[in-house]
Biopython code that builds the backbone (N, CA, C, O; Angstrom):
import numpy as np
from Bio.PDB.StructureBuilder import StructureBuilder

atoms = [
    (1, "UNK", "N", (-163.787, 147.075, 57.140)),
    (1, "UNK", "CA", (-162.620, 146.997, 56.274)),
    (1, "UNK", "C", (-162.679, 145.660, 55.527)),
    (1, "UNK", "O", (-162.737, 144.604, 56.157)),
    (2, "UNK", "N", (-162.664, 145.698, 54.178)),
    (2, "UNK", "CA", (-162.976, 144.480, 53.094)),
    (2, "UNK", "C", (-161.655, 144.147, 53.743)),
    (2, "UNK", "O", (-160.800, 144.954, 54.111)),
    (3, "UNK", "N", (-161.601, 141.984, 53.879)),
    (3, "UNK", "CA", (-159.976, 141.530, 53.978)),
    (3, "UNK", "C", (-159.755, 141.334, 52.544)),
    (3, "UNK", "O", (-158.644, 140.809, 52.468)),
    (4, "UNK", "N", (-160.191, 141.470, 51.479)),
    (4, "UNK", "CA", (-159.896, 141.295, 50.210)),
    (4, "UNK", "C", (-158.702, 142.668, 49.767)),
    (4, "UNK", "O", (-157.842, 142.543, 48.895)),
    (5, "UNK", "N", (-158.912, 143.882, 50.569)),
    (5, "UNK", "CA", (-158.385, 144.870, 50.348)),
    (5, "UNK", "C", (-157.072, 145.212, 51.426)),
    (5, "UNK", "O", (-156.000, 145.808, 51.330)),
    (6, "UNK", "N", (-157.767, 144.519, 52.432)),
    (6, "UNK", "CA", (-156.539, 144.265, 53.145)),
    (6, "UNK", "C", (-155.377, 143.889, 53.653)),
    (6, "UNK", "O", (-154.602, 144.180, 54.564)),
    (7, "UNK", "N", (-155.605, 142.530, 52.037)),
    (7, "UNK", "CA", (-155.177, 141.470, 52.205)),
    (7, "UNK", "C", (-154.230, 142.187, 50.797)),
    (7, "UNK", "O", (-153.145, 141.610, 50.867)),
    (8, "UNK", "N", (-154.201, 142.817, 50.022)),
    (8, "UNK", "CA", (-154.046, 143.512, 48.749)),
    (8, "UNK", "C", (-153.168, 144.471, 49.276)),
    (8, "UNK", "O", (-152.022, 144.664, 48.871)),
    (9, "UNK", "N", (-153.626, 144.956, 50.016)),
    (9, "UNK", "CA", (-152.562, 146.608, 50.775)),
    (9, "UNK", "C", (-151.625, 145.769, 51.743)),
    (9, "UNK", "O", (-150.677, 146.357, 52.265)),
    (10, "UNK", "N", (-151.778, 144.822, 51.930)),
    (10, "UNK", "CA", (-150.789, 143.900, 53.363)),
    (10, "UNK", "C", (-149.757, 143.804, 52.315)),
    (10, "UNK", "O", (-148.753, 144.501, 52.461)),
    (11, "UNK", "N", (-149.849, 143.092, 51.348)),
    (11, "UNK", "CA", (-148.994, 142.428, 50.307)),
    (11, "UNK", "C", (-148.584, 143.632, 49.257)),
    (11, "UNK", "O", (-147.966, 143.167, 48.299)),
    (12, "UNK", "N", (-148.680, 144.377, 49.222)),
    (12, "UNK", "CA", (-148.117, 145.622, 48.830)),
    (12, "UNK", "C", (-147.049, 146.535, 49.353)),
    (12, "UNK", "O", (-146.181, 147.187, 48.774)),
    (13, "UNK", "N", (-147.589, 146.289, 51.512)),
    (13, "UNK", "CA", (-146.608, 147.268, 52.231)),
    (13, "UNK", "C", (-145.776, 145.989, 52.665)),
    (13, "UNK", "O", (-144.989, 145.903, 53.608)),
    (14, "UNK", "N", (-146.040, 145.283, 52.000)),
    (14, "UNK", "CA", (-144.472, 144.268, 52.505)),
    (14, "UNK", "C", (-143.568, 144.440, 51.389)),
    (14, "UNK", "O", (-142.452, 144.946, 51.510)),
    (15, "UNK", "N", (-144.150, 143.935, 50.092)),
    (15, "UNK", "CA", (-143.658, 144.158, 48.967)),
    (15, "UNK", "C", (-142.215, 145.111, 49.103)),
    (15, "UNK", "O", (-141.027, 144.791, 49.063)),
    (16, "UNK", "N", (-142.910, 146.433, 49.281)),
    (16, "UNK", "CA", (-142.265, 147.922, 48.932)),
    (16, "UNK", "C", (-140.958, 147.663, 50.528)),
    (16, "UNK", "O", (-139.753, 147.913, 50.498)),
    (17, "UNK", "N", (-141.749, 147.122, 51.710)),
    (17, "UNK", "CA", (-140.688, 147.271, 52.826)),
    (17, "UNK", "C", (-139.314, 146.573, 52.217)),
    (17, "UNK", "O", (-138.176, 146.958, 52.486)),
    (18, "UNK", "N", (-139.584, 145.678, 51.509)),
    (18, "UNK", "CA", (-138.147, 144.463, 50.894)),
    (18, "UNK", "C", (-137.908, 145.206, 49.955)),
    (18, "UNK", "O", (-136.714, 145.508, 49.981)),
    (19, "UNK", "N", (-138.505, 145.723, 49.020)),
    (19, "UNK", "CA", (-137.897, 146.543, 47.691)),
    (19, "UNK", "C", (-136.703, 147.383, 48.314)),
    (19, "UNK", "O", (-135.604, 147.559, 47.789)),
    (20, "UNK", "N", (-137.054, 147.771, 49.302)),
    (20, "UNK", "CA", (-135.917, 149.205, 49.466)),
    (20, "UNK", "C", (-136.007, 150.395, 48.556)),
    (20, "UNK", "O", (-134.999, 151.101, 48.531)),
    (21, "UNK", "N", (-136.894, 150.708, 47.897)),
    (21, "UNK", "CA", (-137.428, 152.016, 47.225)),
    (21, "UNK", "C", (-138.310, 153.075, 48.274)),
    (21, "UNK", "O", (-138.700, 152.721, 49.387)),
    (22, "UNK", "N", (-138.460, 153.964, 47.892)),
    (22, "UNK", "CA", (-139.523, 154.827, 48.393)),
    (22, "UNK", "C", (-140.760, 154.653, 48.242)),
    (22, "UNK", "O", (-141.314, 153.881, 47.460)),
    (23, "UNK", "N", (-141.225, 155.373, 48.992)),
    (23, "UNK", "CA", (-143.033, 154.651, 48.509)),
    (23, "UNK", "C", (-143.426, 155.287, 47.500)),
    (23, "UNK", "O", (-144.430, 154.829, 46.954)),
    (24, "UNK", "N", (-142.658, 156.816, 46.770)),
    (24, "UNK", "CA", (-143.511, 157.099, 45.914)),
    (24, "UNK", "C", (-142.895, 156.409, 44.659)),
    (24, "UNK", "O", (-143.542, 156.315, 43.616)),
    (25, "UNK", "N", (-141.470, 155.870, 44.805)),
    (25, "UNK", "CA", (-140.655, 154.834, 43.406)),
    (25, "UNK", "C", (-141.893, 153.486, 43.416)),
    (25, "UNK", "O", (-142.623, 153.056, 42.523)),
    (26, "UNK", "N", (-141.765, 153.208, 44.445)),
    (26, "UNK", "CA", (-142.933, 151.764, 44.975)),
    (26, "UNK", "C", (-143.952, 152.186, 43.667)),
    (26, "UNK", "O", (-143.897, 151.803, 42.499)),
    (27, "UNK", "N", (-144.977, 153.205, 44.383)),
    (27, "UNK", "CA", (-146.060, 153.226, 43.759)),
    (27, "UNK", "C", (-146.293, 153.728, 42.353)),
    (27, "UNK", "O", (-147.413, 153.663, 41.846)),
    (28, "UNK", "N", (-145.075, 154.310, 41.613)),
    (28, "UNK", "CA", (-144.984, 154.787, 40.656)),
    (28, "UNK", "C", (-144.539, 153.024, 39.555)),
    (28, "UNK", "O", (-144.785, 152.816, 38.367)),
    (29, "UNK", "N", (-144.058, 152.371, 40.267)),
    (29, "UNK", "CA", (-143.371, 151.317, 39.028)),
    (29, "UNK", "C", (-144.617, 150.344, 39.232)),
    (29, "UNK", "O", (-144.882, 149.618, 38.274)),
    (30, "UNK", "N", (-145.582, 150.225, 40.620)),
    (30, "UNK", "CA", (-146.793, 149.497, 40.684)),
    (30, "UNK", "C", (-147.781, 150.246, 40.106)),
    (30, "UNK", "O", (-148.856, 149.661, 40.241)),
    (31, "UNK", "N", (-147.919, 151.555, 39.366)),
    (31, "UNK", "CA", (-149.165, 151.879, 39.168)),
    (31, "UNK", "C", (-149.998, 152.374, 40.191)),
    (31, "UNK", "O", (-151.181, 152.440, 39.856)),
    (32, "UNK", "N", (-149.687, 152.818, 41.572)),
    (32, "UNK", "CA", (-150.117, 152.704, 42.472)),
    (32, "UNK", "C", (-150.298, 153.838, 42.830)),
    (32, "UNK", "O", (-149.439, 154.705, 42.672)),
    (33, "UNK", "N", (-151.735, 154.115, 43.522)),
    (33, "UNK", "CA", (-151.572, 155.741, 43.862)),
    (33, "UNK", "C", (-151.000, 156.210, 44.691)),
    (33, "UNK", "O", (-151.639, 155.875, 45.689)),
    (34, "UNK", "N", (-150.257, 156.742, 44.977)),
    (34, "UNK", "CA", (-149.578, 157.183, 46.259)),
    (34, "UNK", "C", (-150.354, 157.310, 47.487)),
    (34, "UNK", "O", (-150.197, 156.652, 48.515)),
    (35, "UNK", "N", (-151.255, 158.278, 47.258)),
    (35, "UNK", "CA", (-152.018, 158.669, 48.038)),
    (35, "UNK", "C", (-153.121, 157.353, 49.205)),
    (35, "UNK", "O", (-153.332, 157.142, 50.399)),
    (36, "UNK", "N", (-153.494, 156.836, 47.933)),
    (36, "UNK", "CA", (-153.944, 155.517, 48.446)),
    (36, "UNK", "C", (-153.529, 154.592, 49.346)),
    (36, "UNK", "O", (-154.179, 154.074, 50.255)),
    (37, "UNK", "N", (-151.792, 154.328, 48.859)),
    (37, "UNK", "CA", (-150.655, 153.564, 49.711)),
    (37, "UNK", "C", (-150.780, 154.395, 50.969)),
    (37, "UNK", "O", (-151.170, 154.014, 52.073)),
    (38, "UNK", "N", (-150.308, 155.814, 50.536)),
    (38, "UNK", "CA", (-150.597, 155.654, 51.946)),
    (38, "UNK", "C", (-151.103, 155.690, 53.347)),
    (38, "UNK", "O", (-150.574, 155.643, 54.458)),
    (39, "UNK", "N", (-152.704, 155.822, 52.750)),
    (39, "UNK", "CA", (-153.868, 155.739, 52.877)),
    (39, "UNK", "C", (-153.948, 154.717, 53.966)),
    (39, "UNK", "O", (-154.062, 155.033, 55.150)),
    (40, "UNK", "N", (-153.865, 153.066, 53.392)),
    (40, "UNK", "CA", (-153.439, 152.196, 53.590)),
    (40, "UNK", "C", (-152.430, 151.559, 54.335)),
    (40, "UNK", "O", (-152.698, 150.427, 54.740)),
    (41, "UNK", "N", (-151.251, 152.069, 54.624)),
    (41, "UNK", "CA", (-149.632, 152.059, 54.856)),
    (41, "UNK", "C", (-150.067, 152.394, 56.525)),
    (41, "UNK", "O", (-149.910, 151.474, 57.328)),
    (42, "UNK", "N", (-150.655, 153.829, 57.055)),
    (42, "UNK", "CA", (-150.872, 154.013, 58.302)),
    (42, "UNK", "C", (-152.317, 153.222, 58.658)),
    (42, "UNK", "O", (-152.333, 152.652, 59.749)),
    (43, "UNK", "N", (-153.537, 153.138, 57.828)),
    (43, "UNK", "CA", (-154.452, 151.837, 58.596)),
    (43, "UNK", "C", (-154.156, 151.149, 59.180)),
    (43, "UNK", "O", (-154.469, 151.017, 60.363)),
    (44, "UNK", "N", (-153.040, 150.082, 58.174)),
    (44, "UNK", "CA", (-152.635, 149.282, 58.635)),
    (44, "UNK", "C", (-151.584, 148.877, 59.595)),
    (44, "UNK", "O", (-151.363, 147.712, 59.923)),
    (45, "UNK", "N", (-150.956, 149.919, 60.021)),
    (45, "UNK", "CA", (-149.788, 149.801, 61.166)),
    (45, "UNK", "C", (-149.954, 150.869, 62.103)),
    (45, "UNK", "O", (-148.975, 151.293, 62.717)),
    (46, "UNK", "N", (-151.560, 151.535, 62.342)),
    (46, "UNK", "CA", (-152.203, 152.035, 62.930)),
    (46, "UNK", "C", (-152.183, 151.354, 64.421)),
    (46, "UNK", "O", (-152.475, 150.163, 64.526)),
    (47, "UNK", "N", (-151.792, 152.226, 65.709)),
    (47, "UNK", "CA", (-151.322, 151.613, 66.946)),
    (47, "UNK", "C", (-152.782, 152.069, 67.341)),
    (47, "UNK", "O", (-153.325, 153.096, 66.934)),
    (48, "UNK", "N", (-153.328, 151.138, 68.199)),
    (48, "UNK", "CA", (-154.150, 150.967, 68.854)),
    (48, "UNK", "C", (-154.379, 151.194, 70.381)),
    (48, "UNK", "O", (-153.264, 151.470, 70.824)),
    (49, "UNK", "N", (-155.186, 151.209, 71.286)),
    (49, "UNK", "CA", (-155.614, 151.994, 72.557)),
    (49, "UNK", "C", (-153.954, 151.031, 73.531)),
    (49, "UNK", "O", (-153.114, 151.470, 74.318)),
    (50, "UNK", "N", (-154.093, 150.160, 73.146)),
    (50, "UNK", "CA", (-153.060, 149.208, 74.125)),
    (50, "UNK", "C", (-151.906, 149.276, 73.561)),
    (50, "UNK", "O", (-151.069, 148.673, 74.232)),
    (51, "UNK", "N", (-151.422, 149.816, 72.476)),
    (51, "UNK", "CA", (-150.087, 150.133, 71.691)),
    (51, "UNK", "C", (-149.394, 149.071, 70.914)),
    (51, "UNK", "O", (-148.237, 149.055, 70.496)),
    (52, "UNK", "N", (-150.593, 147.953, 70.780)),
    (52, "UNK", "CA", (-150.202, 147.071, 69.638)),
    (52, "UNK", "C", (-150.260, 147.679, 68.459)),
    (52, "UNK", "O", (-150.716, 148.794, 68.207)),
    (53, "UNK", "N", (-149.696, 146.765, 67.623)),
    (53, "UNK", "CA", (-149.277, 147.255, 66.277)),
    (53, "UNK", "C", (-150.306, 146.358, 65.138)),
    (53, "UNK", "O", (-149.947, 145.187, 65.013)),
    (54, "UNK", "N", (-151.405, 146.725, 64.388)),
    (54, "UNK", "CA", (-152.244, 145.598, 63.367)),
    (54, "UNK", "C", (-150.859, 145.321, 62.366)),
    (54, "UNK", "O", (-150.106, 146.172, 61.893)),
    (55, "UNK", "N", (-150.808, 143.999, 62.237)),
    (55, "UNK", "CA", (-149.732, 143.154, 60.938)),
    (55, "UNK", "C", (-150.958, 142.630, 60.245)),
    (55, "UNK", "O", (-151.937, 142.189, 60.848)),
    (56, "UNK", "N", (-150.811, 142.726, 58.624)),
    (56, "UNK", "CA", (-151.323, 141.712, 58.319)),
    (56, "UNK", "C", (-150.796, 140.403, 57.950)),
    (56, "UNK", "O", (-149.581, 140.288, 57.790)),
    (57, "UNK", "N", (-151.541, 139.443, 57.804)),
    (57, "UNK", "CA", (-150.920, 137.711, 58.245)),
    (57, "UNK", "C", (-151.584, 137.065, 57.518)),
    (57, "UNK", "O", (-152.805, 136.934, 57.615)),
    (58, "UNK", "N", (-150.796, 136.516, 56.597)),
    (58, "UNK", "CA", (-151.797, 135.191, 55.795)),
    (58, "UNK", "C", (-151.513, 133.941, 55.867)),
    (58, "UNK", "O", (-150.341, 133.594, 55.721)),
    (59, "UNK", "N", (-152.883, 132.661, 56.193)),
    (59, "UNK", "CA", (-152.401, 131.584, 56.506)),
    (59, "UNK", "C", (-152.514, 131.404, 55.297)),
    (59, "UNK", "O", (-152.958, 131.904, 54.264)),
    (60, "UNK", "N", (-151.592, 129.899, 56.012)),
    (60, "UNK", "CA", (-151.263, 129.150, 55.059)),
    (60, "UNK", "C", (-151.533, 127.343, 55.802)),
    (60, "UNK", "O", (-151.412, 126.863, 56.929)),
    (61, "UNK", "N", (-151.983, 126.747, 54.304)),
    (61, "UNK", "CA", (-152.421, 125.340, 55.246)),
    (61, "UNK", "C", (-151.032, 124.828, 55.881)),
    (61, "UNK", "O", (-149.865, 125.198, 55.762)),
    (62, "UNK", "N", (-151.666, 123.832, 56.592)),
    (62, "UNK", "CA", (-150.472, 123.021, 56.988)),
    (62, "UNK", "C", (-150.123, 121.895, 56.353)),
    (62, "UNK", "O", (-150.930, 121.314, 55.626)),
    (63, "UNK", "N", (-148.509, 121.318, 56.611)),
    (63, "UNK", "CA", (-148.000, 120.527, 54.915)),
    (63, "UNK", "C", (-148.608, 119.102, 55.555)),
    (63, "UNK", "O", (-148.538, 118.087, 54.862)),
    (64, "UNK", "N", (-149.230, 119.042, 56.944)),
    (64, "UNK", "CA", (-149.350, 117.503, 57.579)),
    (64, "UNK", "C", (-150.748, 117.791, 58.663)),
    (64, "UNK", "O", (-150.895, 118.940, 59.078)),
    (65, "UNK", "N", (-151.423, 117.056, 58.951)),
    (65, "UNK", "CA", (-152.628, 117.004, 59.723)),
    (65, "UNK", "C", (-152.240, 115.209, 60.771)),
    (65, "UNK", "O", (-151.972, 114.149, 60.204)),
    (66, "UNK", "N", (-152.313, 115.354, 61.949)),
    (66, "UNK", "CA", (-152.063, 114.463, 62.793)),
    (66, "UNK", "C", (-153.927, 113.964, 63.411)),
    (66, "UNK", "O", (-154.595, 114.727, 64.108)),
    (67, "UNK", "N", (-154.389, 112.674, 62.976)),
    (67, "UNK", "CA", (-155.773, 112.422, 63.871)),
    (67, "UNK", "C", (-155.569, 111.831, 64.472)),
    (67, "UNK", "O", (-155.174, 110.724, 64.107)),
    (68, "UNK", "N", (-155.704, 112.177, 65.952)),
    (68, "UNK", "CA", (-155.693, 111.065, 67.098)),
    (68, "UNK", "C", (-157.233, 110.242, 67.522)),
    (68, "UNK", "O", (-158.309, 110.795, 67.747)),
    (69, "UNK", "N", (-156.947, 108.850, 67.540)),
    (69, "UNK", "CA", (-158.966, 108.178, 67.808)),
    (69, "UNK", "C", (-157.976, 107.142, 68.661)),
    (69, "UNK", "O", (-157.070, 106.347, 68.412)),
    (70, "UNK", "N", (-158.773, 107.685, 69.923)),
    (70, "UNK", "CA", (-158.038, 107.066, 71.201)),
    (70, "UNK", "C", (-156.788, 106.916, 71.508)),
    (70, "UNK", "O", (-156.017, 107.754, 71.040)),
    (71, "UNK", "N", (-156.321, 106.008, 72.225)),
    (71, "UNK", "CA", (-154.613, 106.455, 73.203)),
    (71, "UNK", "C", (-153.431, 105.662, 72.017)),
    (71, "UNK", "O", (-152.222, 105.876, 71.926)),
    (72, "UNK", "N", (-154.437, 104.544, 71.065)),
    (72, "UNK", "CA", (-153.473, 103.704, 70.229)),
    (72, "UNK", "C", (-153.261, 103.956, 69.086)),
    (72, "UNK", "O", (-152.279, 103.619, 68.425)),
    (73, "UNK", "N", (-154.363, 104.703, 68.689)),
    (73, "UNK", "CA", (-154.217, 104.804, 66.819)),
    (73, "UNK", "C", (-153.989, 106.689, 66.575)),
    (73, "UNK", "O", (-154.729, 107.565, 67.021)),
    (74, "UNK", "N", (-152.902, 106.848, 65.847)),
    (74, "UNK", "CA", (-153.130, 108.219, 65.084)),
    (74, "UNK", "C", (-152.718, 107.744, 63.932)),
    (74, "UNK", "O", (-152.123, 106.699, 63.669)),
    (75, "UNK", "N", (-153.281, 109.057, 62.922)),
    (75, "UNK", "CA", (-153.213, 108.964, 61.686)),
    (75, "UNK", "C", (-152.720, 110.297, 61.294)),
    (75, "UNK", "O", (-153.363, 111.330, 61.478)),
    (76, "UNK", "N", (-151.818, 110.251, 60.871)),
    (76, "UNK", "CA", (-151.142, 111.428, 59.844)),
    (76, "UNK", "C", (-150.847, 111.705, 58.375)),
    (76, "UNK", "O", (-149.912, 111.261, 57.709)),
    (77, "UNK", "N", (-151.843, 112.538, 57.993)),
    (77, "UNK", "CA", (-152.425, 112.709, 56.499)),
    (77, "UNK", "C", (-151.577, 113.960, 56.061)),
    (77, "UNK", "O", (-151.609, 114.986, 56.740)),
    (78, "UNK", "N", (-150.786, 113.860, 54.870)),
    (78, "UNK", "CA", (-149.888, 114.615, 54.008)),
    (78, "UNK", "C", (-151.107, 116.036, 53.456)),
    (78, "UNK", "O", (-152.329, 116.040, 53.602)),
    (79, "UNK", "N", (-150.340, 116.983, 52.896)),
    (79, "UNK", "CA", (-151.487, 118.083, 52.106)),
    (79, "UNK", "C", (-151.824, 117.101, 50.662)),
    (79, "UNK", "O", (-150.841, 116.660, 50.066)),
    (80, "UNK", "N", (-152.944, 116.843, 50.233)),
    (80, "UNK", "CA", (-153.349, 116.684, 48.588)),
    (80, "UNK", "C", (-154.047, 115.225, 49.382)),
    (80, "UNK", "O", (-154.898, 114.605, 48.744)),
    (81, "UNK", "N", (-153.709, 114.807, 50.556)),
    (81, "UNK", "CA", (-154.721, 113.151, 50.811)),
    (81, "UNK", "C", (-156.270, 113.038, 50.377)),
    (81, "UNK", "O", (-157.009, 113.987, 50.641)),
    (82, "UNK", "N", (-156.659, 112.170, 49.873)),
    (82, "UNK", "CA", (-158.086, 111.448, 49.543)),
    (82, "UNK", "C", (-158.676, 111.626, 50.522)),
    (82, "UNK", "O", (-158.529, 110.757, 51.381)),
    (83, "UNK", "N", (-159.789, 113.050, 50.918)),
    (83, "UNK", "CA", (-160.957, 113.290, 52.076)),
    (83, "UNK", "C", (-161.679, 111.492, 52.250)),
    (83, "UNK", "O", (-162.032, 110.886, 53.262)),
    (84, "UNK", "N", (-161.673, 111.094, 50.846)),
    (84, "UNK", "CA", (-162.589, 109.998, 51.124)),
    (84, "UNK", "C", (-162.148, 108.756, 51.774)),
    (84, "UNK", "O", (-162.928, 108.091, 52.455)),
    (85, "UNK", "N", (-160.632, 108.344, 51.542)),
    (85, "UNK", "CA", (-160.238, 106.856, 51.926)),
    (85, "UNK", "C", (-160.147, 107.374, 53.594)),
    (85, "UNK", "O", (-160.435, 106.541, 54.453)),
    (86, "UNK", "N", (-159.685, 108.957, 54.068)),
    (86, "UNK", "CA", (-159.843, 109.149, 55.184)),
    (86, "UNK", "C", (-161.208, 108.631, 55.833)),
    (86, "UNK", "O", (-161.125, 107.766, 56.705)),
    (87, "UNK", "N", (-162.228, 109.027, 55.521)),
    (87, "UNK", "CA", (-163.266, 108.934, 56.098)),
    (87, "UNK", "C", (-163.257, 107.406, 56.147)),
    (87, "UNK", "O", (-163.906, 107.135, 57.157)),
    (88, "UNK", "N", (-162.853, 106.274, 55.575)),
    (88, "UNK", "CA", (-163.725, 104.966, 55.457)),
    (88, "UNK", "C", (-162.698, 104.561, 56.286)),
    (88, "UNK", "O", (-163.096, 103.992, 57.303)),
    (89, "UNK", "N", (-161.178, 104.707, 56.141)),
    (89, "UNK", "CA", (-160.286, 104.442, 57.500)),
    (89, "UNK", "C", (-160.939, 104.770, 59.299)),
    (89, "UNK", "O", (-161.144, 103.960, 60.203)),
    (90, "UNK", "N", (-161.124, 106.308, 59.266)),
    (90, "UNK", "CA", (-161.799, 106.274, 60.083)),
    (90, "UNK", "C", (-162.991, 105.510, 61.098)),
    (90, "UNK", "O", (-163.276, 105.317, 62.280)),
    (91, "UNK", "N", (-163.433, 105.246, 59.742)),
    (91, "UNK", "CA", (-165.177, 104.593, 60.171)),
    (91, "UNK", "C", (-164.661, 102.968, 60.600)),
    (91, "UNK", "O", (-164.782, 102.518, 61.740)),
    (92, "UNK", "N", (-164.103, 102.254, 59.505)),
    (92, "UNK", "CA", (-163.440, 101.123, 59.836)),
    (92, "UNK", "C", (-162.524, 101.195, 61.797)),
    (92, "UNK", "O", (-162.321, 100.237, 62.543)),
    (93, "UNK", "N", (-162.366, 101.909, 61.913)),
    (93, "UNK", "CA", (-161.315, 101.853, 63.519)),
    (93, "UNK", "C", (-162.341, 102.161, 63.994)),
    (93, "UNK", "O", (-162.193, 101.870, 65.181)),
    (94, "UNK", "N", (-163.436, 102.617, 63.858)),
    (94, "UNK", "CA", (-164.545, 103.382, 64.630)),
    (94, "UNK", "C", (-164.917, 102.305, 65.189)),
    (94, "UNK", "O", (-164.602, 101.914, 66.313)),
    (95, "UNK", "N", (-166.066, 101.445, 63.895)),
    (95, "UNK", "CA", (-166.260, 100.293, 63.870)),
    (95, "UNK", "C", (-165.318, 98.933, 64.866)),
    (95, "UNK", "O", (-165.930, 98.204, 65.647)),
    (96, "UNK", "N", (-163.721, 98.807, 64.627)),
    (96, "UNK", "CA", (-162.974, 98.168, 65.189)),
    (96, "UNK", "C", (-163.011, 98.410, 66.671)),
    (96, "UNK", "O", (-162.738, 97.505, 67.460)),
    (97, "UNK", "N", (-163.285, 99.397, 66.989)),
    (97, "UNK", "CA", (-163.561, 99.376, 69.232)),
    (97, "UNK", "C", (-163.965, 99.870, 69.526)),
    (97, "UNK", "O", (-164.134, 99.884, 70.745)),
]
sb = StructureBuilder()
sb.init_structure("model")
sb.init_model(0)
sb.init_chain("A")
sb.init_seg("    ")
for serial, (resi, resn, name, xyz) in enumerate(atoms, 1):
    if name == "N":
        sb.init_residue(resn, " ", resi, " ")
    sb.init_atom(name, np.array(xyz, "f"), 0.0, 1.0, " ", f" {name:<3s}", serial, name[0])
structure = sb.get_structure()
């Protein structure tokens, strides 16, 4: 199973669950084949031998990254930080003990 497609039909049967339409209003105002949806619709919420349920789930980064280098120093880097001044901070404390 492509996750490119899965990831496409995940975000579709959520879509339509919040719309509050039918699936064939859903797929008619998306262009969408019906048939396809719901093709898709039972794959994916297809119960399995142990009676779990497949969700699909998309990450997402995290807004903060915590580095711990030994019991005294952490460092906590925001999303968008400079990979590079990280690394030379690093190396510098490395260096320091």
């Amino acid at each position: 199973m492509s996750e490119d497609k899965t990831k496409y039909w995940g975000r579709h049967i959520a879509a339509w669950q919040r719309s509050g339409l039918s699936q064939e209003r859903y797929c008619r105002s998306n262009k969408i084949a019906k048939s396809a949806f719901g093709y898709w619709y039972r794959k994916l919420n297809k119960k399995n031998v142990n009676g779990l349920v497949q969700v699909p789930v998309t990450i997402t980064m995290a807004a903060a990254i915590e580095v711990q280098i030994g019991s005294n120093i952490k460092i906590k880097v925001q999303q968008g930080f400079d990979p590079q001044l990280l690394k030379a901070i690093v190396e510098a404390l490395e260096v320091r003990s």
